[in-house]
N, C-alpha and C positions, 0 to 999 in steps of 0.2 A: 500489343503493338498497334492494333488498331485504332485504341481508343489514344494510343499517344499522339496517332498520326491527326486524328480526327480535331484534338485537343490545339495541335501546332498548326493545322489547317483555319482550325475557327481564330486562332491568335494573328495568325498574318490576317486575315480578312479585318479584325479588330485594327490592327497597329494602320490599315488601309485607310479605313472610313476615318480613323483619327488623321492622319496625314492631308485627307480630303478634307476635313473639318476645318483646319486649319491653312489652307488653301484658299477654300471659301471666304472664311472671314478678313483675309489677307486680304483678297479681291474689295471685298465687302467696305472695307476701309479703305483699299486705294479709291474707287469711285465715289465714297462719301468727300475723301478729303480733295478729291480736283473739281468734287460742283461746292466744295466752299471754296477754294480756290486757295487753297493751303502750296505753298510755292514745293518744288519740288528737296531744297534741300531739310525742310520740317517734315516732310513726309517722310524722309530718311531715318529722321531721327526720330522720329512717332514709329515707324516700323523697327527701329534696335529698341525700342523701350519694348514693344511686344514681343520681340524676341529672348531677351531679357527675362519678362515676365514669365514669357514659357518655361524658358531656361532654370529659371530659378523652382517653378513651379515643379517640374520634372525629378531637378534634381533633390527638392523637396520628398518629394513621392518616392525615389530613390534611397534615399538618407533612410527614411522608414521602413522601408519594405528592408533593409540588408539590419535597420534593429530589431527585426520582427527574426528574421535568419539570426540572429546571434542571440536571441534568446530562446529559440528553440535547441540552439548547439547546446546550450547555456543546462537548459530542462532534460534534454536528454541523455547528457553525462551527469547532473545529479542525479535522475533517477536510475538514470545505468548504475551509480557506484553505490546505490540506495540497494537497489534487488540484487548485487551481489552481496551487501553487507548481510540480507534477510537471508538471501541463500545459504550463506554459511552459519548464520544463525541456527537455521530451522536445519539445515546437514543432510539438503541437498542439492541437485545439478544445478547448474546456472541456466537458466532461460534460455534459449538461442533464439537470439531474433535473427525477422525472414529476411529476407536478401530483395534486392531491387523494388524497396518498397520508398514514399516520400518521406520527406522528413517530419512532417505532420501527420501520416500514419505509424511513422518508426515513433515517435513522440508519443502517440496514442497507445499503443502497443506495449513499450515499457510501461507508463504510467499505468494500465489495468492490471498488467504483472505485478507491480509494489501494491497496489491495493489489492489485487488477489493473495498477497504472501503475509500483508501487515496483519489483514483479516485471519490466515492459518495461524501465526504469531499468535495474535489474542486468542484465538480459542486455546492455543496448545497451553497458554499460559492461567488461562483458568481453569483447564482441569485440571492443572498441575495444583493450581489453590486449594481446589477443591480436594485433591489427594491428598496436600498436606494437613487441609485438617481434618478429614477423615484420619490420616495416622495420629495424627496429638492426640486425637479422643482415645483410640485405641492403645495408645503408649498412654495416656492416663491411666486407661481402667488394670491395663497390664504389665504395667510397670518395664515395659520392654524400649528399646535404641530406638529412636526416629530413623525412617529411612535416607539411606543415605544419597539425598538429592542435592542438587544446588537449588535453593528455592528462586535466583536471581536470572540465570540463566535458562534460555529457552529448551525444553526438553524434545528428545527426539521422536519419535513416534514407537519408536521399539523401546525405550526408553520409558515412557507413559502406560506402555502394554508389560514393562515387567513390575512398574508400580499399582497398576492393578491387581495382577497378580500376588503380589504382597499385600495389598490392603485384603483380600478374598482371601490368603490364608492367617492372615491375621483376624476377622473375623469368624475363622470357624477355629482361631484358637481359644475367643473370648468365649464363641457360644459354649466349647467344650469345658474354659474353666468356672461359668457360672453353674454347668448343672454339676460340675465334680463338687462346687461349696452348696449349690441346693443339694445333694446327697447327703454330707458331711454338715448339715446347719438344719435339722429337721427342728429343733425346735424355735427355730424365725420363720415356720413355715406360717404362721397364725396371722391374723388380722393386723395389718399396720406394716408387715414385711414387705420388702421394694429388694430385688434381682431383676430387674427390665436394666439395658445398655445403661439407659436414659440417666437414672437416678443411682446406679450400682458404680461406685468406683473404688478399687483396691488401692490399698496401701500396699508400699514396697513388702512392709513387716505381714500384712496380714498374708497378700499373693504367695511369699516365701513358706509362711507355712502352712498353708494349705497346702503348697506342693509336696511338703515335707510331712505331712498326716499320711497316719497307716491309713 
């Protein structure tokens, strides 16, 4: 409240000295134009052409400042209907903006929210990349269902934590079915044999029986 007061106190002293400014030079012109000896009814109309001028100038400055307001309306409900679109995206709350704030802070405030949520977006959205191809390598070597995600859609956070969990037990199902064929393959134990992730990949026929060997 203080800083409102203080703010409306320096504006009238402002709209003052302008009022005086304008005074002056008022003055400033009458006294120029009676030592040239400008009759009084051109003085008339020299002072409605500066009236005029103002006028226009004012309402100029006016015109502007209210397109300056209708494009921040303008910014602020696109970016309003931007962070609830992210919101529901990423599947959670909606932001609440503060109360009694300006419109050029309220502006400022969604606009950090949409770049704070666009930025969660992309991360969530590449490790979801990254999960899915960790699972194709895994559903290569093991002939098993890709998980079942949307790859298009933004994933939720619990959502990303039960797909970890599936890649982690799908990798200790690969490491258990390499050493069950190292067991069962002793003689590709020699020089030139490859069982590393890397280079090892099952066929449906061979994965099957393997499973299916005493």
């Amino acid at each position: 409240e203080l800083i409102v007061a203080v703010f409306a106190c320096r504006s009238e002293v402002l709209a003052a000295e302008a009022v005086s400014c304008l005074n002056k030079a008022l003055c400033h012109l009458k006294d120029i134009w009676e030592e040239i000896g400008i009759l009084e009814d051109q003085r008339l109309q020299r002072t409605n052409v500066v009236k005029n001028h103002i006028k226009n100038l004012l309402e100029m400055m006016v015109k502007e400042e209210e397109s300056l307001k209708k494009r921040l309306l303008s910014s602020i409900q696109t970016c309003r209907t931007e962070m609830e679109k992210l919101c529901l995206e990423l599947q959670i709350p909606i932001f609440e903006e503060e109360e009694g704030i300006s419109m050029l802070q309220q502006e400022k405030n969604i606009r950090t929210e949409v770049e704070a949520l666009i930025k969660e977006k992309n991360q969530r959205m590449q490790q979801l990349k990254a999960l899915l191809e960790q699972d194709q390598d895994l559903c290569d070597i093991l002939c098993s269902i890709p998980y079942g995600i949307a790859p298009d859609s933004v994933p939720s956070l619990e959502q990303l934590e039960n797909f970890h969990q599936h890649i982690g037990k799908q990798n200790e199902e690969k490491v258990g079915t390499l050493l069950f064929l190292c067991s069962h393959c002793p003689a590709n134990s020699g020089p030139g044999s490859r069982t590393d992730s890397e280079s090892f990949r099952l066929s449906r026929r061979t994965f099957t029986c393997s499973k299916s060997s005493p």
